[in-house]
C-alpha positions as CSV (number, residue, x, y, z in Angstrom):
1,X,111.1,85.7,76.0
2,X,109.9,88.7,78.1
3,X,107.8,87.1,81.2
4,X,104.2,88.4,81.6
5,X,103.6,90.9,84.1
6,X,101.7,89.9,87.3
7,X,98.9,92.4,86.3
8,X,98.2,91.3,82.7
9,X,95.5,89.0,81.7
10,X,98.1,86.5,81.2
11,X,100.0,87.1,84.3
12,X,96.9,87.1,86.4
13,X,95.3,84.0,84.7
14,X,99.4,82.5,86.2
15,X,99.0,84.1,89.6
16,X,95.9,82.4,90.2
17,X,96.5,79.0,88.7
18,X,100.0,78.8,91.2
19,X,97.8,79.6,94.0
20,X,95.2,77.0,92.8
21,X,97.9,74.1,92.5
22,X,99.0,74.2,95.9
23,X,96.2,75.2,98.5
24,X,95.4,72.0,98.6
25,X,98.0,69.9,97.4
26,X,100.2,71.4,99.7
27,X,97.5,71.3,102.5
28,X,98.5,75.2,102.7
29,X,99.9,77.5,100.5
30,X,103.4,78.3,101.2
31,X,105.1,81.6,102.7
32,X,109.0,82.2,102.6
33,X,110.9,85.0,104.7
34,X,111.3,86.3,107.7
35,X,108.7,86.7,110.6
36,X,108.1,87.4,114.4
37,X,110.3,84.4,116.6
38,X,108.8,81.0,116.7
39,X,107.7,79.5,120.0
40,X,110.5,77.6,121.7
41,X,110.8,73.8,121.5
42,X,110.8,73.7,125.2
43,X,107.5,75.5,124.7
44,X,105.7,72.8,122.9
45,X,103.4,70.2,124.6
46,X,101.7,66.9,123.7
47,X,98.1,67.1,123.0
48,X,95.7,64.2,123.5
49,X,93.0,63.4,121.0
50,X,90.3,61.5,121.4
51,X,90.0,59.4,118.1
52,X,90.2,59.8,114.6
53,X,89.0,62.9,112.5
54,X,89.5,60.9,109.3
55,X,89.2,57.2,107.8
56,X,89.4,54.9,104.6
57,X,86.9,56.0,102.4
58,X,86.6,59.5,102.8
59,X,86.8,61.6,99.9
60,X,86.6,65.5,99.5
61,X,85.4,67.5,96.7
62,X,86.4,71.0,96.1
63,X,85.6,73.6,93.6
64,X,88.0,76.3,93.3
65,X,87.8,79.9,92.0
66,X,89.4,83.1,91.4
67,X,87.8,86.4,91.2
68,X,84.7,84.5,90.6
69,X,85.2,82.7,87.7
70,X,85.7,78.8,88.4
71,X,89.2,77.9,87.7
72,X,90.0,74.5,89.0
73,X,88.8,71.5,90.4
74,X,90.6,69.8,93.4
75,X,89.9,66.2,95.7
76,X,91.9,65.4,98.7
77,X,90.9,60.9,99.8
78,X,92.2,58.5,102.5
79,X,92.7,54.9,101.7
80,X,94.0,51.8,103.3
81,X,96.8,49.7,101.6
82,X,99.5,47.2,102.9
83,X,103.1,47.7,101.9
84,X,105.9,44.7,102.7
85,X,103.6,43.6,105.1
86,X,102.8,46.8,106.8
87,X,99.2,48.7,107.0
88,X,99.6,52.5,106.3
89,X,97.1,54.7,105.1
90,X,97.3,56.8,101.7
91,X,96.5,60.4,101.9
92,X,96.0,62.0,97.9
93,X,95.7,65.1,97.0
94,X,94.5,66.2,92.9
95,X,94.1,69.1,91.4
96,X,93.1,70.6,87.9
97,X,92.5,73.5,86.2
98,X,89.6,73.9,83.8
99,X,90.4,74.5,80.3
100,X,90.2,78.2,80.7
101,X,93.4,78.4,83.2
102,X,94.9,75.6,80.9
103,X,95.2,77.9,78.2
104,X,97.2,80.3,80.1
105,X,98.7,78.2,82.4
106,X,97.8,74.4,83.2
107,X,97.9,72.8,86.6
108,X,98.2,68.8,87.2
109,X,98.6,67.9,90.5
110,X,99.4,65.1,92.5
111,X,100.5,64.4,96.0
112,X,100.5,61.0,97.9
113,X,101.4,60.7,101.5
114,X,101.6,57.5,103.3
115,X,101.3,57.3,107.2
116,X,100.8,54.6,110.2
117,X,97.5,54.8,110.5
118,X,98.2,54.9,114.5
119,X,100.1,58.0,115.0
120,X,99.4,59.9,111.7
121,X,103.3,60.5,111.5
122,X,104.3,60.0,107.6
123,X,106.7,57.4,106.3
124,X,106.5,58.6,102.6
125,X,105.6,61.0,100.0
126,X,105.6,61.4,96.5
127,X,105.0,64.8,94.7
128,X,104.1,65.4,90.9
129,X,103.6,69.2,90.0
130,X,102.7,70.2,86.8
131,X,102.7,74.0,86.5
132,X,103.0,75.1,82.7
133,X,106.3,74.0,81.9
134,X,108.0,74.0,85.1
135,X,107.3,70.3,87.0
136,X,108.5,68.9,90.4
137,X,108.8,65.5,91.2
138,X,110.6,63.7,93.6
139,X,109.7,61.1,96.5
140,X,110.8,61.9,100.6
141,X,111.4,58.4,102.6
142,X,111.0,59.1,106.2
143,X,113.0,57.2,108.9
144,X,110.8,58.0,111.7
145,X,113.0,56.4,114.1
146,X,116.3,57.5,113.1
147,X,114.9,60.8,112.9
148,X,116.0,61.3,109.0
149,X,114.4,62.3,105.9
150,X,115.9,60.9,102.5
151,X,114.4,62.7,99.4
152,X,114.7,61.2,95.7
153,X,114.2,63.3,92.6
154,X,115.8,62.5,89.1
155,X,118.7,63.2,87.8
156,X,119.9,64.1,91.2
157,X,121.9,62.0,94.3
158,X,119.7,61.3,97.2
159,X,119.7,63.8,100.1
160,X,119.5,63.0,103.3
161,X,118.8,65.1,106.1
162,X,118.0,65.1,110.2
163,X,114.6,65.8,111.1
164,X,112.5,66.6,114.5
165,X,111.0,64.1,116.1
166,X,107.5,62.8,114.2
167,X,107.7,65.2,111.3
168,X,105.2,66.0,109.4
169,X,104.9,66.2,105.4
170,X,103.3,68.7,103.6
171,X,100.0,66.6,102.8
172,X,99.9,64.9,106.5
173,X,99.9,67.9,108.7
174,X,96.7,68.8,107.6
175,X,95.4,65.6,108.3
176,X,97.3,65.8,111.7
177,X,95.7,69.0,112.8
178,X,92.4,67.8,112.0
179,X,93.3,65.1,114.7
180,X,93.1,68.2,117.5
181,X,90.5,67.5,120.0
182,X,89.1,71.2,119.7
183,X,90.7,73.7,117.8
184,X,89.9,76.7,120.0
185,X,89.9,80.4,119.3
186,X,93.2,82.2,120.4
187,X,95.3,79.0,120.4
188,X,98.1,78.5,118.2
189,X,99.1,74.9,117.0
190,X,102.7,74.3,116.4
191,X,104.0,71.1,114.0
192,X,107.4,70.5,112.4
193,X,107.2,70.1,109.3
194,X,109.7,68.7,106.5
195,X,109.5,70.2,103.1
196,X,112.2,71.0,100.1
197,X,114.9,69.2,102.1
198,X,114.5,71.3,105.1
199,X,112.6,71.3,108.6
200,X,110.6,74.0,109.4
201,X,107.4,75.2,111.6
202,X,103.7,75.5,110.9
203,X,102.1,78.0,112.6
204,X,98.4,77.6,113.1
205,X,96.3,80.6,114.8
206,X,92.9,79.5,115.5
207,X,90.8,82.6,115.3
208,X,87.2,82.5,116.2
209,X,83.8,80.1,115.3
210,X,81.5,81.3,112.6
211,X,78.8,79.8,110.0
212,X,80.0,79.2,106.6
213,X,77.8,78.5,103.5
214,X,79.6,76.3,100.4
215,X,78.3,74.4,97.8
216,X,78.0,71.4,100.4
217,X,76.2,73.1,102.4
218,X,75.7,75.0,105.4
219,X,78.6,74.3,108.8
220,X,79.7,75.6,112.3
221,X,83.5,76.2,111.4
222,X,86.4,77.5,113.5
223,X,88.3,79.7,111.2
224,X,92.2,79.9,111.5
225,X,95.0,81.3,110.3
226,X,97.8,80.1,108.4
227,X,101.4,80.9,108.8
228,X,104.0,78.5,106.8
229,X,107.7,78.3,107.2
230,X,108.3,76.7,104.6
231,X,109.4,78.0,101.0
232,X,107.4,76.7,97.5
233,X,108.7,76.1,93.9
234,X,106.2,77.5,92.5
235,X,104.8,80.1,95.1
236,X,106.2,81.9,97.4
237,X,104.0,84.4,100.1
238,X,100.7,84.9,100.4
239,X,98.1,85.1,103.7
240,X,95.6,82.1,103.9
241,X,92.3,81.7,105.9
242,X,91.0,77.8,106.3
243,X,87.7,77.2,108.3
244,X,87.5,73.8,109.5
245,X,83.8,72.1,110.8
246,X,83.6,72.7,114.7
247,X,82.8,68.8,115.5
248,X,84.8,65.6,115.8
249,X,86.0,65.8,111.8
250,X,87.2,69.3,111.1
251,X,86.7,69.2,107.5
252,X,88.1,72.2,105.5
253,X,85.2,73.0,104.0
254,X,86.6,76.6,102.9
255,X,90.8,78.0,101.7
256,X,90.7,81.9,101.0
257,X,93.9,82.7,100.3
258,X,95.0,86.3,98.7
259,X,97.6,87.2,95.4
260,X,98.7,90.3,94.1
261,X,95.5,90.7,92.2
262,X,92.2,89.3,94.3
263,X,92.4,86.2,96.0
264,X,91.6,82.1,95.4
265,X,88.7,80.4,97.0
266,X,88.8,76.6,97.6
267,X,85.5,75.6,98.9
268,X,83.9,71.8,99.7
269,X,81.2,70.6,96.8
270,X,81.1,67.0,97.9
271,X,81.9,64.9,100.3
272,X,82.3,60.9,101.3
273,X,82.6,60.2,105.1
274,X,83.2,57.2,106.6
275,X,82.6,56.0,109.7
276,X,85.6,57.0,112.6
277,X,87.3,54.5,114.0
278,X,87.6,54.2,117.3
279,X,89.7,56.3,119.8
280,X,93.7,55.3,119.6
281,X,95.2,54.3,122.8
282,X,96.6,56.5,125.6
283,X,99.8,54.7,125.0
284,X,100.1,55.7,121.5
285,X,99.3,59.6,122.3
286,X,103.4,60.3,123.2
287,X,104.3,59.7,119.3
288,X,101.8,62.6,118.4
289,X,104.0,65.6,117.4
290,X,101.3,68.7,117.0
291,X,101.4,70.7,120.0
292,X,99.7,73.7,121.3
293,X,101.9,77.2,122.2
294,X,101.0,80.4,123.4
295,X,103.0,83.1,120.7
């Protein structure tokens, strides 16, 4: 069957709906190759924070759209559950395309990331991509103290590998950024990351404070940059923009990210938020693995 070409309606409608499926289910859309060096371990430090961004309860709404014309619908919720005895916290991500993109090109998905509600480090997560025919699913176990990662996915032996120190999953570094104290213009945030059986770096670049209009209203965001070490499935390069609320929270209350043939906007419609808990304990601030470099 000859494949569509990225500039025909049909390969457009594609282009879009790929970027749609994973700028928020992935936290960020993904970028593979090769770039300027990364900062140096040695170069990373621990940050303190001074309580939680994020609780039980909170749920985000987004509407997202390409080009102008509204092609998906996306959430992103924390909630508190026990496991073997255990409290952790589940971080989901959904999204859907509108029956439009589904003609061309249907999105479905899911990601579920549990963490100690503590540190924000994950223990587990489970992904279930639907992108017209092709589909990923598998489940990572993370051995936090062992420093391993162990990923499931069927049909297929499991695959264990060594990770950093408190890595981070696709779904919970979001979540962990939003931890920062400040996210200040010309910083860059650091945070290993373990994704498609491999370890690699998030780069952050935190670029300067503006006001943003959305659906949801009006906010005082920080906007950064986005540069991800880490290769997709289903999408490969691509430059994204993600303004986060300057206060206590840092909700991403806008994604701008740009394809071959305009770009996708993700922007915040609704929103649940819970009370913050209270601050976490000096003593638990070493087993936070963000860090801020200088590039």
């Amino acid at each position: 069957m000859r494949r569509a070409s990225p500039f025909s309606p049909s390969g457009t409608f594609r282009a879009a709906a790929v970027a749609l499926g994973l700028v928020l289910c992935a936290g960020f859309p993904l970028h593979a190759g090769e770039g300027p060096e990364l900062p140096p371990a040695g170069a990373l430090v621990n940050l303190p924070t001074e309580g939680k961004a994020y609780a039980p309860g909170e749920h985000l709404a987004f509407r997202l759209s390409w080009s102008g014309l509204v092609a998906g619908h996306a959430a992103m919720s924390v909630a508190e559950e026990v496991v073997d005895g255990r409290p952790m916290w589940l971080l989901t991500s959904t999204t859907r395309s509108t029956k439009a993109i589904d003609w061309f090109y249907p999105v479905r998905d899911r990601v579920e990331s549990r963490i100690d509600p503590d540190t924000g480090i994950p223990l587990r997560i489970e992904i279930d991509q639907h992108h017209g025919r092709r589909t990923r699913v598998r489940t990572t176990v993370f051995d936090q103290a062992a420093h391993q990662a162990t990923t499931f996915q069927p049909g297929h032996d499991p695959v264990m590998e060594e990770t950093p120190p408190n890595v981070h999953d696709i779904l919970s570094c979001l979540y962990y950024l939003r931890s920062f104290p400040r996210l200040e213009p010309g910083e860059t945030y650091v945070i290993d990351v373990h994704e498609g059986k491999k370890n690699w770096r998030l780069l952050v670049h935190a670029l300067r404070r503006e006001p943003v209009g959305t659906p949801a209203g009006a906010f005082d965001t920080v906007a950064v940059r986005a540069e991800v070490r880490f290769k997709g499935v289903f999408f490969d390069r691509g430059d994204v923009r993600i303004w986060f609320t300057d206060d206590a929270r840092h909700l991403p209350v806008k994604v701008q990210i740009k394809i071959r043939v305009g770009s996708v906007l993700a922007e915040l419609v609704d929103s649940t938020l819970p009370a913050l808990p209270l601050p976490v304990s000096v003593a638990a601030e070493p087993a936070r693995a963000a860090a801020r470099a200088t590039p």
